[in-house]
C-alpha positions in Angstrom: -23.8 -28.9 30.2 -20.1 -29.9 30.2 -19.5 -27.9 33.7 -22.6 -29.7 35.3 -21.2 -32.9 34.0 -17.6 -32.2 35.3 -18.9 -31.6 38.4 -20.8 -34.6 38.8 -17.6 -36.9 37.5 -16.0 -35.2 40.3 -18.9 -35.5 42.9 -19.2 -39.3 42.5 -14.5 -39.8 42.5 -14.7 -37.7 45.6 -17.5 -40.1 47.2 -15.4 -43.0 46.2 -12.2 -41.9 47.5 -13.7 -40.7 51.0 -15.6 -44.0 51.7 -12.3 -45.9 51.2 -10.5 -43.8 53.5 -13.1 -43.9 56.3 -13.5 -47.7 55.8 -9.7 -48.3 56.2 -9.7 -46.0 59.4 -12.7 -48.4 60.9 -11.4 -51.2 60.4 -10.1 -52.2 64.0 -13.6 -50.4 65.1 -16.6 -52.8 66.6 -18.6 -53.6 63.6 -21.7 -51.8 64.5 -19.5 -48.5 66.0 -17.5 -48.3 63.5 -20.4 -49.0 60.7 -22.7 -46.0 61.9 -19.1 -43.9 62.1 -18.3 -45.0 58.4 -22.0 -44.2 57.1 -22.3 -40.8 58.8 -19.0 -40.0 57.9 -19.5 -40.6 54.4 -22.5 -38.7 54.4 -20.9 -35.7 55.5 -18.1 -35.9 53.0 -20.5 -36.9 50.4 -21.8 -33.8 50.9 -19.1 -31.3 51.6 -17.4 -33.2 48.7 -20.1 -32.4 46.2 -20.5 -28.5 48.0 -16.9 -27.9 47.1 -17.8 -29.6 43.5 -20.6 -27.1 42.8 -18.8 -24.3 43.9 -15.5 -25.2 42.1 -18.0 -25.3 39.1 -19.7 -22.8 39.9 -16.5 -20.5 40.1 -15.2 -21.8 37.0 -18.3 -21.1 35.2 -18.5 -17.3 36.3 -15.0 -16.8 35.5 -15.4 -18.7 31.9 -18.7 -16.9 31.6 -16.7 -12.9 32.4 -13.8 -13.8 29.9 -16.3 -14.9 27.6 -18.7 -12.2 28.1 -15.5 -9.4 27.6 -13.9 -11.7 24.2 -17.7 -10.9 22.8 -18.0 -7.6 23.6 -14.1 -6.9 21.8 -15.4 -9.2 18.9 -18.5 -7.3 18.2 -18.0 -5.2 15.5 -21.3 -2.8 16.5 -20.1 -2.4 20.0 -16.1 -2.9 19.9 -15.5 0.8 18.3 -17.4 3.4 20.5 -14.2 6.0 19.6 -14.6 5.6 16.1 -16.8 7.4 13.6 -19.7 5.2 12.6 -19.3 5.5 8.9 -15.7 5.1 8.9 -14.7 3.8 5.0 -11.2 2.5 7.1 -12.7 1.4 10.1 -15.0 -0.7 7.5 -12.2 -1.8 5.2 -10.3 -3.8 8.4 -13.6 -5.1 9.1 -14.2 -6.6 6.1 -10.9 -7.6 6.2 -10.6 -9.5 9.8 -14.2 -11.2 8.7 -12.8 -13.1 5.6 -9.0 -14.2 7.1 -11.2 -15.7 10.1 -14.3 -17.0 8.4 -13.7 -21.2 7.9 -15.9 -21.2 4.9 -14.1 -17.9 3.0 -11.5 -18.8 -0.1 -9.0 -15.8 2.6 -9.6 -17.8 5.4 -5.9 -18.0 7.7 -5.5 -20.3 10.9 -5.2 -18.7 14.4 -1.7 -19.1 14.2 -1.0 -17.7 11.3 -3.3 -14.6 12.5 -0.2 -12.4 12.7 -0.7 -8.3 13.7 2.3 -6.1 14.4 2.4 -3.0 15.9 4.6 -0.1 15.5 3.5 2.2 19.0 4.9 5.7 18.7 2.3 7.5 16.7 0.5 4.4 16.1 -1.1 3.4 19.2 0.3 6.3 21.4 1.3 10.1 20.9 4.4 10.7 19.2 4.0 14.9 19.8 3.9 15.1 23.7 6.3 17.0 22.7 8.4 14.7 21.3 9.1 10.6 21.2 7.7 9.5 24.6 10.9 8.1 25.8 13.3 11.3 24.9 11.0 12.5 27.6 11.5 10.2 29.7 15.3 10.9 29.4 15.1 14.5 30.0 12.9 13.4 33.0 15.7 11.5 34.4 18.7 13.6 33.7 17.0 16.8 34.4 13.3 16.0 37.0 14.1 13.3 38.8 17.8 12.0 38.4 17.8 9.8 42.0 14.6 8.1 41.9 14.6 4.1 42.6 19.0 5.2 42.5 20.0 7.5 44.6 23.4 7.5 44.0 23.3 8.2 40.4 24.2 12.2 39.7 23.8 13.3 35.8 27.6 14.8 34.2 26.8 18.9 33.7 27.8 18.0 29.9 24.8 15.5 30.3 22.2 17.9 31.4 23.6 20.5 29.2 22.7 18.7 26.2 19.1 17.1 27.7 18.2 20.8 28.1 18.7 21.7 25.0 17.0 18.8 23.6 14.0 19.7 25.8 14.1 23.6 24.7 14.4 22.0 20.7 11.4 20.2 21.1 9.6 22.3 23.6 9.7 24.8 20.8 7.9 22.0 18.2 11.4 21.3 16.5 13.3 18.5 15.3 16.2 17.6 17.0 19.3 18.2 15.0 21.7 15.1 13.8 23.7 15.3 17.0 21.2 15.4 19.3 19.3 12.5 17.7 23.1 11.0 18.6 23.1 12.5 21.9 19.8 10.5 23.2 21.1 7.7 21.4 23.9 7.5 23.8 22.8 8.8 26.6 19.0 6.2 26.7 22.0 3.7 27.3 24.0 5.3 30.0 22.4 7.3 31.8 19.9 3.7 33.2 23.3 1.3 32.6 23.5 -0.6 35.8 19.7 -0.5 36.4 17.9 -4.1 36.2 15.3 -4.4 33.8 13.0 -4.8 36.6 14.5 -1.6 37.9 14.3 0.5 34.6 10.6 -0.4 34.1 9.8 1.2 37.4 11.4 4.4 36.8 9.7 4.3 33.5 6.2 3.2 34.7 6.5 5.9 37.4 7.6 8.5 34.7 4.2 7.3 32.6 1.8 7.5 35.7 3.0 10.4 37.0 4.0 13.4 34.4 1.6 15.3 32.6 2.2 14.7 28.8 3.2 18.7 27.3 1.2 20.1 25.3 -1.8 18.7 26.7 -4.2 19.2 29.8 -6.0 15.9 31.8 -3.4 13.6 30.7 -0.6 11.7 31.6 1.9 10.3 29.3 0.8 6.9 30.6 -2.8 7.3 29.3 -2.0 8.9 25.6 -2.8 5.6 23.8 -4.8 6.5 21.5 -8.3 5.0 22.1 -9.8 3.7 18.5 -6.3 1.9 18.3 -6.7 0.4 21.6 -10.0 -0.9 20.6 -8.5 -2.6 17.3 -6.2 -4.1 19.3 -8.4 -5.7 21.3 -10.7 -6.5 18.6 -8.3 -8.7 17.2 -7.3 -10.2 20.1 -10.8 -11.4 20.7 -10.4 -12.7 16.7 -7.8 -15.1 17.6 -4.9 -12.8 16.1 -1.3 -12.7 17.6 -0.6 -9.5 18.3 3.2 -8.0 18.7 4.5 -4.7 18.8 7.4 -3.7 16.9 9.0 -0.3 17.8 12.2 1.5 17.3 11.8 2.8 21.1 13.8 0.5 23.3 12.4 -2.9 23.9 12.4 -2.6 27.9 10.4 1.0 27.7 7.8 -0.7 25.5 7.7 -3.7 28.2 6.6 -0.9 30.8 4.1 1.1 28.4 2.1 -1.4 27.0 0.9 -2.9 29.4 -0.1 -0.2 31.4 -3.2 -0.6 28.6 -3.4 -3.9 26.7 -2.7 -7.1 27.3 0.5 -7.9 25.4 3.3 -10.2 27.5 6.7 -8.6 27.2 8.3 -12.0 24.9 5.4 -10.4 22.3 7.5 -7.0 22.0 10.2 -6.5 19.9 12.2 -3.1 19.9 15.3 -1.2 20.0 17.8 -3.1 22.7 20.7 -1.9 24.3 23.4 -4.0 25.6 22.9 -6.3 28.6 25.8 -7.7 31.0 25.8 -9.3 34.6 26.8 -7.9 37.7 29.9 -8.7 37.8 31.2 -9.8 33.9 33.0 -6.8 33.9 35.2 -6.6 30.6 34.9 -10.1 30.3 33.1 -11.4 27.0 30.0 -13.2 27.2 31.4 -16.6 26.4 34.2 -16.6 28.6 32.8 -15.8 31.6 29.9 -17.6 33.5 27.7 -15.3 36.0 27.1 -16.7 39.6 24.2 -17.2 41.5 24.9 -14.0 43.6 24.3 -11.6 40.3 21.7 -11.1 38.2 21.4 -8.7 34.1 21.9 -4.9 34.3 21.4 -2.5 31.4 25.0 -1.7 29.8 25.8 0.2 26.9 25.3 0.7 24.0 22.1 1.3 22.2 22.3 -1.1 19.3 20.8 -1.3 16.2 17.8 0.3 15.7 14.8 -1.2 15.0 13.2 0.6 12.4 12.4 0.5 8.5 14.2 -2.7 6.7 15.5 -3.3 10.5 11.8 -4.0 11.7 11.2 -6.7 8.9 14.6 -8.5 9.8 13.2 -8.7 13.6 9.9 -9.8 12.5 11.6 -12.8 11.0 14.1 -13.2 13.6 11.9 -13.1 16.6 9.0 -14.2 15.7 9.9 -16.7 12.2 6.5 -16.1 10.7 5.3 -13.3 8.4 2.8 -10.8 9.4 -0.6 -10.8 7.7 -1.8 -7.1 9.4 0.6 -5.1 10.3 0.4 -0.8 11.3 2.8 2.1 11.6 2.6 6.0 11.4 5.9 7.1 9.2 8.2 5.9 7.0 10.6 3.9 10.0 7.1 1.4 9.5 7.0 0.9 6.0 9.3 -1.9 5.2 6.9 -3.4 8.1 3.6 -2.6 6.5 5.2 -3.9 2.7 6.4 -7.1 4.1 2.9 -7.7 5.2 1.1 -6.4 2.5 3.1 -8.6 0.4 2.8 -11.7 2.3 3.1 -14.9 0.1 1.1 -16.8 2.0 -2.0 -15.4 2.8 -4.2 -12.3 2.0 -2.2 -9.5 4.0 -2.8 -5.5 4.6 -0.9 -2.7 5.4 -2.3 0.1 7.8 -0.9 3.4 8.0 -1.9 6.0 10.7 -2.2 9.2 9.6 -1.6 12.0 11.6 -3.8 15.0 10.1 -5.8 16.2 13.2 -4.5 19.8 14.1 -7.4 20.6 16.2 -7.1 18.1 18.9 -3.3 17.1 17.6 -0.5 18.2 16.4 -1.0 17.3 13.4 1.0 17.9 9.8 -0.7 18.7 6.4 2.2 18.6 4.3 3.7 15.2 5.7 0.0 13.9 5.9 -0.1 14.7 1.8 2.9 12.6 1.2 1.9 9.9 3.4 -1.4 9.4 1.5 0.2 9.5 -1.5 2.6 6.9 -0.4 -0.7 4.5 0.9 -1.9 4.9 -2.4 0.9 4.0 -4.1 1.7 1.3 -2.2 -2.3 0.2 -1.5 -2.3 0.5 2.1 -5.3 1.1 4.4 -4.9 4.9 5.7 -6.5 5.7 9.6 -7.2 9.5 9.8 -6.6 10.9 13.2 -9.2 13.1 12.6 -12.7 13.3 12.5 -12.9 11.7 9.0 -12.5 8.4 11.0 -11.8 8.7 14.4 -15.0 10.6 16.2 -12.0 10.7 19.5 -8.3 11.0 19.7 -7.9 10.6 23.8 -11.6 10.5 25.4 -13.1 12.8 27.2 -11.3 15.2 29.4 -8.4 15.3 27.7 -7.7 19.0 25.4 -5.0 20.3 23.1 -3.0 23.1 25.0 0.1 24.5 23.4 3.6 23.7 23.5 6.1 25.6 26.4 8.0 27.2 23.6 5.6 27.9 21.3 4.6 31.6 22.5 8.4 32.3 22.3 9.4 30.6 19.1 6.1 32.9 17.9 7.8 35.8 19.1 10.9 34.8 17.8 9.5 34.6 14.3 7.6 37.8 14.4 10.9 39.8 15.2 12.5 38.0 12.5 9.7 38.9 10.7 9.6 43.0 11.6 13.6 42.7 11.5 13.3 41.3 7.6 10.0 44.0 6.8 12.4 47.1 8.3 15.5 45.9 6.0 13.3 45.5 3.2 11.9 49.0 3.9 15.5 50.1 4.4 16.5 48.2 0.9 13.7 49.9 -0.4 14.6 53.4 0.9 18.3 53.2 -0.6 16.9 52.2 -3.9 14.8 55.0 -4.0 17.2 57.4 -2.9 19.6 56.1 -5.6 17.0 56.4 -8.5 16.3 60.1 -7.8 20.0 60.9 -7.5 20.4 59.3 -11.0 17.8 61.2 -12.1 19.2 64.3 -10.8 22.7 63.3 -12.7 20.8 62.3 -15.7 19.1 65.7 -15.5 22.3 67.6 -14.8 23.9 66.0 -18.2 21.0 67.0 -20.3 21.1 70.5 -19.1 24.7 70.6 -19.9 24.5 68.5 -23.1 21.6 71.6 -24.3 24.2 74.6 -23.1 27.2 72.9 -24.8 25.3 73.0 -28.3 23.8 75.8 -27.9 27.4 77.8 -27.5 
């Protein structure tokens, strides 16, 4: 009804406006010329003017009608969760949850914008095991796959792609990085893109996404491991009038290019791990004694700065954003000063999510960290999401398989020939033992038999 009505408002201005105009353009016409010009020419624009009306409201109206039509399809909780197990307690719990914060009439009830949800994205919306952190992939895809991409001047130090092979062989193998390599791709995330624009860094990492195959896995790329019931909560509160952020320890401009490659999140709603900026031509200046010209533009510099993870996601939260989460989800312990501050929220009725990696069928999952992790929830009265089946009925979709890691067969070998190594030392150990035992007994033997003569003499 209001779009008909617009659209006649607008019908009967546009009339209005056209007959002027014709009649001041006939005015040094003969009267009866210039009358049957102004009539027929007003019934023409009449009617293109109220054409263009209907189908300007007609177009609006289609396009209200789509938006609307996809905001009720996110919001419906029967339809919204096709990847999640129907008689999922958590899935039910956030539910319940979203229904009282937004419902005008309940005693929970929290306006739109306070509707705060923060997102923590590796392990919680996307994989975390492909083999490793998505963007220490990325690194070793730069320094060691595709080094002159979108730069081709830019050539990797041997020392640099000595040490991002060895971080790809650690965690090809399915183990943690040591210390210094966790400071190594600290270092080098900055360097080894400082000079890049941001526009210029999100295409090499957008390219990287789209285009390799995430390890570990077969019919997927690292651009589509999202997770999908995670997706589909995001977008369910979206269509609930939340305000959804994500808050990640990866660096901010490598979130910018993943998200959005699956939800609809601008980049001034993504906080994360930054590393320095600097104009084209600052040089060694500092940043408030020199002024940049129109001719350069913000590069990437070093360093990497401080993180943005456990008490350090909180402090950004209320830096960046100055209002306190009511929802917030994460996957380890870098997320749960984030899920305490909103758990704890003052204000308003808040929850904590975590995501709880215990799928090893269709991920690589943990059991003993997965133990702890519940017994943390617990403790702290979070909401747990259980990769697998006990919640989610899908991880990826269809298509999509668990393989095995590159170094897995040979770390396997590895460990059986440390394995055989230890059995035949043991059996060695064993052996000398033995040995040693019947020579005492000989000894022992010997002594009687001479102990027996002596007295006997």
């Amino acid at each position: 009804m209001l779009h008909k009505t617009a659209a006649s408002t607008w019908k009967a201005t546009l009339a209005l406006v056209f007959a002027c105009v014709l009649a001041l353009a006939g005015c040094g016409a003969s009267g009866s010329t210039a009358s049957t010009a102004d009539a027929s020419a007003s019934t023409t624009e009449q009617s293109t003017a109220a054409s263009t009306a209907d189908s300007a409201a007609s177009s609006t109206s289609s396009s209200t009608a789509d938006d609307s039509a996809a905001t009720a399809a996110a919001a419906d909780e029967a339809t919204a969760f096709p990847s999640w197990k129907a008689d999922s307690a958590s899935l039910k719990a956030l539910v319940e949850y979203v229904n009282a914060v937004t419902d005008e009439s309940s005693p929970d009830y929290v306006a739109p914008e306070d509707r705060i949800a923060t997102f923590d994205m590796d392990g919680t919306i996307i994989c975390e095991k492909a083999p490793f952190y998505v963007d220490w992939c990325m690194l070793n895809n730069r320094v060691l796959d595709n080094p002159s991409y979108n730069e081709p001047e830019y050539k990797p130090s041997p020392e640099t792609v000595k040490i991002c092979q060895g971080i790809r062989d650690t965690i090809n193998a399915g183990e943690k990085p040591s210390e210094q390599q966790e400071k190594d791709k600290a270092r080098l995330i900055a360097s080894e893109f400082a000079g890049l624009t941001p526009a210029q860094f999100r295409e090499f990492a957008r390219n990287f996404l789209e285009s390799v195959d995430a390890v570990g896995f077969d019919g997927m790329t690292y651009g589509k491991s999202f997770y999908q019931p995670m997706l589909e909560v995001i977008r369910y509160l979206q269509a609930k009038d939340f305000d959804v952020w994500m808050v990640s320890a990866c660096e901010r401009e490598f979130v910018r290019a993943a998200v959005p490659l699956e939800l609809n999140i601008a980049p001034d709603h993504i906080i994360g791990t930054d590393v320095a900026y600097a104009s084209t031509k600052q040089g060694d200046e500092a940043f408030d004694k020199y002024n940049m010209g129109q001719d350069e533009t913000i590069v990437l510099a070093e360093p990497l700065l401080q993180e943005t993870a456990k008490t350090g996601k909180s402090i950004a939260i209320e830096r960046e954003i100055g209002k306190r989460p009511i929802l917030a989800f994460g996957n380890s312990s870098g997320d749960y000063s984030m899920l305490n501050y909103a758990q704890s929220n003052p204000d308003h009725k808040g929850m904590g999510v975590l995501v709880l990696c215990d799928d090893l069928e269709r991920e690589y999952g943990d059991a003993e960290r997965a133990k702890e992790q519940t017994a943390e929830a617990e403790k702290e009265g979070w909401v747990l999401f259980h990769m697998s089946d006990e919640d989610w009925a899908t991880i990826y979709g269809e298509g999509v398989s668990k393989t095995e890691l590159p170094g897995a067969a040979t770390k396997a070998e590895e460990t059986k020939a440390e394995e055989t190594k230890a059995d035949e030392e043991s059996a060695d150990a064993a052996d000398a033992a033995e040995a040693e035992s019947d020579a005492n007994s000989a000894a022992e033997q010997t002594q009687s038999e001479e102990t027996e003569l002596a007295e006997a003499a």
